[in-house]
Each structure stands twice: as C-alpha cells, then as structure tokens.
C-alpha positions as CSV (number, residue, x, y, z in Angstrom):
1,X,0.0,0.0,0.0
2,X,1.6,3.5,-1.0
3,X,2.4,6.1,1.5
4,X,0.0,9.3,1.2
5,X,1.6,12.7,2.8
6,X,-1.0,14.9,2.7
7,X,0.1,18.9,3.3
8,X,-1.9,21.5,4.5
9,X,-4.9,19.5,6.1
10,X,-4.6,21.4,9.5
11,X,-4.0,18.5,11.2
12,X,-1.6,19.6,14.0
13,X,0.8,16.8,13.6
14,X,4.4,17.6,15.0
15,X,3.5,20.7,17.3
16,X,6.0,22.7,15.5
17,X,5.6,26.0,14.0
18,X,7.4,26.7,10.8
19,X,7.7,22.7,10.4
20,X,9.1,22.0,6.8
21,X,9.5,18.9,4.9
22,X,12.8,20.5,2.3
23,X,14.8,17.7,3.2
24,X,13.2,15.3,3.4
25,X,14.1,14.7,-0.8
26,X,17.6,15.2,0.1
27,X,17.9,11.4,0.2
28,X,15.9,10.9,-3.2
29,X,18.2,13.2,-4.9
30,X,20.8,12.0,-3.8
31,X,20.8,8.2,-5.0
32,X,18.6,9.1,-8.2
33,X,20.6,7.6,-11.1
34,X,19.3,10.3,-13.5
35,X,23.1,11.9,-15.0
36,X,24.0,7.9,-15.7
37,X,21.1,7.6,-18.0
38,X,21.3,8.0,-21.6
39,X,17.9,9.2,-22.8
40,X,18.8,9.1,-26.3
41,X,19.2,5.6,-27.0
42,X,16.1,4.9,-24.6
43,X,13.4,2.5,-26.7
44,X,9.7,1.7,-26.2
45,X,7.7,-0.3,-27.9
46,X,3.7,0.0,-28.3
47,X,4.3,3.6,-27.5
48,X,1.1,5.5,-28.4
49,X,3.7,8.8,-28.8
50,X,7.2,8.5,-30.1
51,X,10.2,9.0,-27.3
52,X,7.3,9.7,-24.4
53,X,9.2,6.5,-22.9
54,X,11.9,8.8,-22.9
55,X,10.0,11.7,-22.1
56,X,9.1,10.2,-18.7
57,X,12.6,8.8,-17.7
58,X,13.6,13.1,-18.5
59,X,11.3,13.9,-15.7
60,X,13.5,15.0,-12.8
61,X,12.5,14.6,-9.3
62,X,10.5,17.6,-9.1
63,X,8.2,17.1,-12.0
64,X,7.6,13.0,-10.9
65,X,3.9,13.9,-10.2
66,X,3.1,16.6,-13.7
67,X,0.7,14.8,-15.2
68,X,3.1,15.5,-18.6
69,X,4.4,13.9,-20.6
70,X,2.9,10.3,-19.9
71,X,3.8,7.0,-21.8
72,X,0.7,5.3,-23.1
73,X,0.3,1.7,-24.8
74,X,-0.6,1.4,-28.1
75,X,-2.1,-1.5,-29.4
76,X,-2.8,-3.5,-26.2
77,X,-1.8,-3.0,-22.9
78,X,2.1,-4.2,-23.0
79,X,4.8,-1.9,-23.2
80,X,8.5,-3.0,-23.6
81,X,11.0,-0.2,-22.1
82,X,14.6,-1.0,-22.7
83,X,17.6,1.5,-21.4
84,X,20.4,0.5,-23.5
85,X,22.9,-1.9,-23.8
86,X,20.8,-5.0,-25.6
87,X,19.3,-4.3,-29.1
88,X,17.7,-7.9,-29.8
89,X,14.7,-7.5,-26.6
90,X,11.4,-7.6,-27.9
91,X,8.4,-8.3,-27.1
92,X,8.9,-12.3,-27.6
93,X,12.7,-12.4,-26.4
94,X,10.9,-10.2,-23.0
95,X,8.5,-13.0,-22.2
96,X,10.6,-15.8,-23.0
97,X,13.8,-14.9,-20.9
98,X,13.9,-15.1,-17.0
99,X,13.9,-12.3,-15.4
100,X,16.1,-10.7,-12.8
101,X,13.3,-9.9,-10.7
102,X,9.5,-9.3,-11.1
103,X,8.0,-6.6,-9.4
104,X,4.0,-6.4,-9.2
105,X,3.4,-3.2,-9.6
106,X,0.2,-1.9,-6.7
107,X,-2.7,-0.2,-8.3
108,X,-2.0,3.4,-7.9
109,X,-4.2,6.7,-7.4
110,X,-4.6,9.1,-9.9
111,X,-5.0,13.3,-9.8
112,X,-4.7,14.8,-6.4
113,X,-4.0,11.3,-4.9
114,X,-1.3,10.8,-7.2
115,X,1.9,9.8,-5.5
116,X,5.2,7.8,-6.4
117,X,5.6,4.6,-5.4
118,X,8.8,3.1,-4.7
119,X,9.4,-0.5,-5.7
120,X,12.6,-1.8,-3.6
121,X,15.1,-4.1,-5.3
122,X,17.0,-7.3,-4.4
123,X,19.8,-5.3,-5.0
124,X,22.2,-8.5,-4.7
125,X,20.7,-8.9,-8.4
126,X,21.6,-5.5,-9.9
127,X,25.6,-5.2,-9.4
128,X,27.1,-4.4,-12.1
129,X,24.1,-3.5,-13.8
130,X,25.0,-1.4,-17.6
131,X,21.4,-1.6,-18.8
132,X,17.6,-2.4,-17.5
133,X,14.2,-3.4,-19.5
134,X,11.1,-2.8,-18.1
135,X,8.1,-5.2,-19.6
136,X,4.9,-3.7,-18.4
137,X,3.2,-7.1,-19.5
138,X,-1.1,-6.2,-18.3
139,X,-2.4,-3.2,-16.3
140,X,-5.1,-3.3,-13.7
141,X,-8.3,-3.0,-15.9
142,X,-8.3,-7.3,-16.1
143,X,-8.5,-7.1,-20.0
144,X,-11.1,-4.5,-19.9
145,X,-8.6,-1.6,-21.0
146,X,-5.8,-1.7,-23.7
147,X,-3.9,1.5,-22.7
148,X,-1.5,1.4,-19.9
149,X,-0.4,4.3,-18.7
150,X,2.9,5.2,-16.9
151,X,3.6,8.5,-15.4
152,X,7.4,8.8,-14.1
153,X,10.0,6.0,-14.3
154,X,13.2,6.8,-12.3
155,X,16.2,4.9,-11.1
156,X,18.0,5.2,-7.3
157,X,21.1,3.5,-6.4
158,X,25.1,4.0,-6.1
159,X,26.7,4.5,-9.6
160,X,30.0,3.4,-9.5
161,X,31.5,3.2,-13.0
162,X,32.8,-0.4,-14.7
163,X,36.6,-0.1,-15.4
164,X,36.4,-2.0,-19.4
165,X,40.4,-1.6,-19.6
166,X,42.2,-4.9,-19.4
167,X,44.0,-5.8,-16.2
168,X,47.9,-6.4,-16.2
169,X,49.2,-8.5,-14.0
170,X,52.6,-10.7,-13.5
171,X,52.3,-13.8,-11.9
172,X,55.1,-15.8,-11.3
173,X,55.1,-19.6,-10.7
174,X,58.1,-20.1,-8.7
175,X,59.8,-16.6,-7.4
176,X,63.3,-16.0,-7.9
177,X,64.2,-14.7,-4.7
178,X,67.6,-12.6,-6.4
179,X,64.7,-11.0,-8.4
180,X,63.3,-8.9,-5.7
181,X,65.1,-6.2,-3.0
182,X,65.4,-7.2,0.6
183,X,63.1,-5.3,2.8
184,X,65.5,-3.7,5.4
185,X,65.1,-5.2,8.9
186,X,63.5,-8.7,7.9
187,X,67.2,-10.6,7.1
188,X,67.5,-14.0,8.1
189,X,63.9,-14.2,8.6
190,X,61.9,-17.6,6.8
191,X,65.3,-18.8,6.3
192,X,65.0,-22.4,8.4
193,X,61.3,-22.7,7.1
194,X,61.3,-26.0,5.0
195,X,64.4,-27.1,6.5
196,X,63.5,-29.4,8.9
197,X,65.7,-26.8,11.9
C-alpha cells in the first residue's frame, strides 16, 4: 500500500511552527541515477507517442507527479522499455527470458492522490548493472482496457563506473628470490622454514 503525505490538512501533527518537509528529498536526490542515464538511446515499444518512454525517464524529481508527458500503450496493454545496452529484446525475447526480478506493480491513485511509489530491489541482483528493461506485460483493468499508462519511471542506487580496460598483472610460478630487493630489517627471517631446523 503506498504512503500518502498529505500537506496543509490542519492536522496539528508535529507541534511545530514553521515545520518543513525540504529535506526530506535530500535522500531521493541524492541516490537518483538520472546523470547515468542516456535518454537518447532509450526504446519503447507499443508507445502511443514516439520518445514519451523517454519523455518520462527526463522527468526529474520535481516534476515526478506533472501529469506530462505520460507514456501510453498502443495496441494492447504491453509496453517494452529498454535502457540501453541489448538491441535484440522484444516483445517475444521479453516474455521468454527469465527475469532478474519481477515486481508487481500496486494499483496506484490518480489526480490529487497521485503519489510515487517506490518499488525496492533485491539489490544482490543488480551489481554491475550497464542496462535495464522494463516489460509492463497487463495493467489493472483485467483485460477491460488496452492502454497502460505510466507517469514517471526513475532509477535510485550508487553508480560506480565499470573499469572495461584490461588488467595487467605478472604472476610468477616459482619466485626467484635474487629477483626482488630485501626489505630492510626482515634478514634471516623464513630462512629455516622447510628445513627441517
């Protein structure tokens, strides 16, 4: 069930005069993946609009609840979103793979009830993560409504970039000991191991 915040309803909650809520995003903006993403090369399929999957992966924080853009199904009620790096997902390759996780996804409220629901990860599953699709497969209307209709899509987590350059290494089999320096102080030292003293 979604948490509903509700300002201005002269509750009296807190006691507090000149009670804010300014940071409470702090922590939202602060893990939102949004700079990592790159919106260009963002692909939906059944999109009733071209890019508005894009479109709704642009909105920043601050505009997660403007009713605009939205993403809307075409044809039936799937959508396919894929963030880039796989071309061949479709709709057929989407159903037939297993996923890394399914999420069902609650009914939500809509207009002034509208809020953003946050669907927690197994994050175990998403290390090293370089691209995500999102297969909306049915919507809540039981077959009664072809349209699905998604408002905001945003990512949270800890980036940490992928090093793709080769790693050197020398690994020897059986050290030379005249190969390497000393290190002052330790002389003498290891020298019975192995020797049966």
């Amino acid at each position: 069930m979604p948490h509903h915040h509700h300002h201005g309803d002269d509750h009296g909650c807190h006691g507090e005069a000149g009670h804010d809520h300014s940071n409470d995003i702090t922590p939202a903006l602060q893990s939102l993946l949004y700079k990592q993403v790159d919106f260009d090369k963002i692909v939906t399929m059944n999109e009733s609009e071209p890019k508005a999957g894009a479109a709704i992966v642009k909105k920043t924080w601050d505009q997660r609840l403007d009713e605009e853009p939205q993403l809307e199904s075409d044809a039936d009620e799937q959508l396919l979103m894929h963030v880039p790096n796989r071309p061949d997902m479709d709709f057929s390759t989407a159903s037939d793979l297993a996923p890394t996780q399914t999420i069902s996804v609650p009914q939500s409220l809509t207009g002034s009830q509208a809020d953003v629901i946050e669907m927690p990860l197994n994050r175990a599953l998403w290390n090293g993560t370089t691209s995500i699709t999102l297969f909306f497969e049915d919507n809540w209307s039981h077959g009664e409504e072809d349209v699905t209709k998604v408002g905001y899509v945003g990512f949270k987590g800890d980036f940490l970039a992928l090093n793709k350059e080769p790693i050197t290494f020398l690994y020897e089999a059986a050290a030379n000991p005249k190969d390497h320096t000393v290190i002052q102080g330790v002389d003498g030292v290891g020298k019975t191991i192995g020797t049966g003293k």
